[in-house]
C-alpha positions in Angstrom: -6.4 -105.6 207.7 -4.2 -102.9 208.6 -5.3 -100.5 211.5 -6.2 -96.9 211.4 -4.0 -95.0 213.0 -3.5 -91.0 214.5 -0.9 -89.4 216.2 -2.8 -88.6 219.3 0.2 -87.3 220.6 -0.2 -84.5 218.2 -3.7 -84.5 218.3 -4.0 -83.8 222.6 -6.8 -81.3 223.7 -3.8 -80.9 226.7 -1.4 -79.5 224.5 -3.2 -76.5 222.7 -3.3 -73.3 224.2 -6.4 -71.1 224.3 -4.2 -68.3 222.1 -4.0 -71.2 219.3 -7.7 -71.5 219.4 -9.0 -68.5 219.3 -6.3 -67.7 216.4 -8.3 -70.6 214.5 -11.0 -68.4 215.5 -10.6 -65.5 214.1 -9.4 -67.0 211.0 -12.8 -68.3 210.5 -14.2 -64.9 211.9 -16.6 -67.1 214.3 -17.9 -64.3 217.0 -17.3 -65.0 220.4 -20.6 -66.8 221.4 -20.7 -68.2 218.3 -20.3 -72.3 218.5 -17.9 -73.4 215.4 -19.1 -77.0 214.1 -16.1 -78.1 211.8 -17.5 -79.6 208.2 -14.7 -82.0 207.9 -13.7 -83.3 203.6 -12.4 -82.0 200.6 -15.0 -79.8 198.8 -16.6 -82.9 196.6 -20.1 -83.8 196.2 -19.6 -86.6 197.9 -18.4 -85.7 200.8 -21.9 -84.1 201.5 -21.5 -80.2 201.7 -24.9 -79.7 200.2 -26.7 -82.0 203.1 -25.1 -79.7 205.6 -26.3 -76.1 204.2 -30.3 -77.5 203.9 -29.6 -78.7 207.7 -27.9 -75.1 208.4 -31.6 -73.7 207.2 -33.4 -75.9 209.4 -31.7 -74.6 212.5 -32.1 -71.2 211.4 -35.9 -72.1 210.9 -36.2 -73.2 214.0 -34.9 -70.3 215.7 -31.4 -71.9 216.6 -29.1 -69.1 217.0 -25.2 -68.8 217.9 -23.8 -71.4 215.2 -21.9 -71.5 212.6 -20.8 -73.9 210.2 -16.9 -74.1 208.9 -16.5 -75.7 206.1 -12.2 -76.9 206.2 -11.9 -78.9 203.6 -9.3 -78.3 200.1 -11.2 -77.3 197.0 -8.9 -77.7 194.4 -11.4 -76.1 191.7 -11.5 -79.2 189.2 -15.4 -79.1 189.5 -18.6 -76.9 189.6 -19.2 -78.7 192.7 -18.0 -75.5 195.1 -19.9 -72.9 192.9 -23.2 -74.9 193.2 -22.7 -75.5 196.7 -22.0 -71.2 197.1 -24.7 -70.7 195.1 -27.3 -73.1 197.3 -25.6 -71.0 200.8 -27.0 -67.8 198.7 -30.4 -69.4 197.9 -31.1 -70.8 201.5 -29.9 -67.5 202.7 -27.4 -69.5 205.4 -24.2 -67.2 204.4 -24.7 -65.7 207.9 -23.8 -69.2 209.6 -21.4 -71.1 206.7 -17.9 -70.5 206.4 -15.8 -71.9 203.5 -12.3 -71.7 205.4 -10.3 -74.3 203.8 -7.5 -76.1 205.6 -6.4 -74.6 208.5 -3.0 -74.4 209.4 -3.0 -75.5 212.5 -5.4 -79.0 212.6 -5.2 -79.6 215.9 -6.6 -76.2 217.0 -8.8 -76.4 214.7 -10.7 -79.4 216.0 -9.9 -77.6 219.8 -12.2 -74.8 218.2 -15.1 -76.8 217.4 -17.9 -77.4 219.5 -18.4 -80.7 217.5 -17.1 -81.8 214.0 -19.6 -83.5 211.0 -18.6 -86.0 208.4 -21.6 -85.7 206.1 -20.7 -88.1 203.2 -22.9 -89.5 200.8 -20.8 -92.4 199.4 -19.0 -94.8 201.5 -15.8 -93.9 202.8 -12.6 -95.5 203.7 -10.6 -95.0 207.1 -12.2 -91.6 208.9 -9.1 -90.6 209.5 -10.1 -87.2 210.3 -13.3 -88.0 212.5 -10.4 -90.1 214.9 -8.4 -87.0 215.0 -11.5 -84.9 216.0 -12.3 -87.8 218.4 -9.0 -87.9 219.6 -8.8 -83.8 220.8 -11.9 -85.3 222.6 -14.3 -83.1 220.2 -18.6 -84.5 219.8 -18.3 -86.1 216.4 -21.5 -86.2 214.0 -21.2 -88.4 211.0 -23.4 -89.9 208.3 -23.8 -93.6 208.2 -21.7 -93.4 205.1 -18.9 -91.3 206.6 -18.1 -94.2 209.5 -19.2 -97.4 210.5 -20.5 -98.1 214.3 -17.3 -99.4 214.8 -15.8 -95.7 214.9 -18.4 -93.6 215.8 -20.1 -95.5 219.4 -23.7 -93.9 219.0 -27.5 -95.0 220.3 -29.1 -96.7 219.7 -26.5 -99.4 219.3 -24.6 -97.9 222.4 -26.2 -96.8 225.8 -25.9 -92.7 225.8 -23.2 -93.0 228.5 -21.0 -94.8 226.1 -21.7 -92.5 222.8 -18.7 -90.6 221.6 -21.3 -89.0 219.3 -24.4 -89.0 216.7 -24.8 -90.4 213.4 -27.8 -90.3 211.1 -28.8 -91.7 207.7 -26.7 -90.5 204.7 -28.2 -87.4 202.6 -30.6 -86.6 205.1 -30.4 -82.9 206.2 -33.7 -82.8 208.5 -31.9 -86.3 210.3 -28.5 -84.2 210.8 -30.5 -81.2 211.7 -32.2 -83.1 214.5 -28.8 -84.6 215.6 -27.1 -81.5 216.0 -30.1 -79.8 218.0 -29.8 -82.7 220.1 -25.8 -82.3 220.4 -26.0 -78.4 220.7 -29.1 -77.9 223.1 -27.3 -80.8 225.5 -25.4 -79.3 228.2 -22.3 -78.6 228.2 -21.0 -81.1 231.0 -23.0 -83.6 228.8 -20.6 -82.4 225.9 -17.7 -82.7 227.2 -18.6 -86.1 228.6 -18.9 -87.4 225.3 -15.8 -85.9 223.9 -13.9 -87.1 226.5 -15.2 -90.8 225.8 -14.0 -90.2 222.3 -10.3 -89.1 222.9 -10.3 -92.7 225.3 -12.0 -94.8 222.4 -9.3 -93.3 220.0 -6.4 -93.4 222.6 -7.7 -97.5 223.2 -8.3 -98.3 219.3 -6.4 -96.1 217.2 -3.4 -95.5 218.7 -1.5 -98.5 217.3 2.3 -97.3 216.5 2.8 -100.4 214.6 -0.3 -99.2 211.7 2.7 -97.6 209.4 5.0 -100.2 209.6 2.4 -102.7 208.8 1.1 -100.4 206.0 4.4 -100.7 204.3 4.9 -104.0 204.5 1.5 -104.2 203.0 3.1 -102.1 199.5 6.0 -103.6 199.9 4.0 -107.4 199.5 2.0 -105.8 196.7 5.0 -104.2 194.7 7.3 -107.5 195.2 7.5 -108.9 191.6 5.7 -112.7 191.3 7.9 -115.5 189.5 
């Protein structure tokens, strides 16, 4: 099986200035106090955009204040999917926390700007490539049991909490990601930062293998040879 693989030299929290992040910022027009949680995925059903806006109401209805939800993936338009998803931010009355922002243009700020970044798929997904890059810029990651395997994302209770790199929680189950990001957001801050900073080792330890693209090739390149 070929490796995932990230450029964590690209994706170092080290290397990107505050002016970069609060650019990304503003892009997203996130107030000041306002904690950014990156929705990471393209603007498909199945990457769970829905799951996140009914968890964005339970915060609100439980009086959680200073959020806000970005939502960066591409929505190339061949579906209803983004106008049923606007229409549900209108109907839970969440437009005051969501933002649909798209791909930024600078990723690694991006993640730098998030208090924590959520992968809430609903079908099974392949190589989380972008939960390793979040992980890597040593960002909180939150991620349905769809979007990665325990393998990627080191959470209780399989792990002790001092080895977590973050939270995951059943697939399509808003009031289970609600309660994992009050537990994420109402931790303190050191606490935060701890398990960030265990992700960005886990990814630099696992996921830093320069040999992944050669061995990907080589994998085509077996594939596409032709049989006699």
């Amino acid at each position: 099986m070929v490796p995932s693989h990230i450029d964590v030299g690209r994706f170092d929290p080290a290397l990107v200035t505050p002016h970069r992040i609060e650019a990304v910022r503003a892009a997203w027009d996130v107030g000041a106090d306002a904690r950014a949680i990156a929705v990471i995925g393209r603007i498909l059903r199945r990457k769970g955009h829905h799951v996140v806006v009914r968890a964005a109401r339970r915060l609100k209805d439980i009086g959680l204040r200073n959020f806000t939800f970005v939502l960066v993936g591409e929505d190339h338009g061949r579906s209803s999917y983004s106008g049923e998803l606007w229409d549900l931010v209108q109907a839970t009355q969440t437009s005051d926390v969501i933002r649909i922002a798209g791909p930024p243009d600078d990723l690694p700020a991006a993640y730098g700007a998030s208090t924590a970044v959520v992968s809430a798929a609903i079908q099974l997904e392949g190589s989380p490539r972008s939960l390793l890059e979040a992980m890597a810029m040593a960002r909180p990651v939150i991620a349905s049991d769809l979007a990665a395997g325990a393998e990627i994302v080191l959470a209780p209770p399989v792990v002790a909490e001092d080895r977590m790199t973050g939270l995951r929680y059943p697939s399509g189950d808003d009031g289970e990601l609600a309660a994992a990001l009050i537990r994420l957001l109402s931790a303190p801050e050191s606490a935060r930062l701890a398990v960030g900073r265990r992700g960005r080792e886990r990814a630099l330890a696992q996921f830093a293998n320069a040999a992944a693209a050669p061995q990907m090739l080589a994998v085509y390149a077996e594939i596409a040879r032709p049989r006699t």
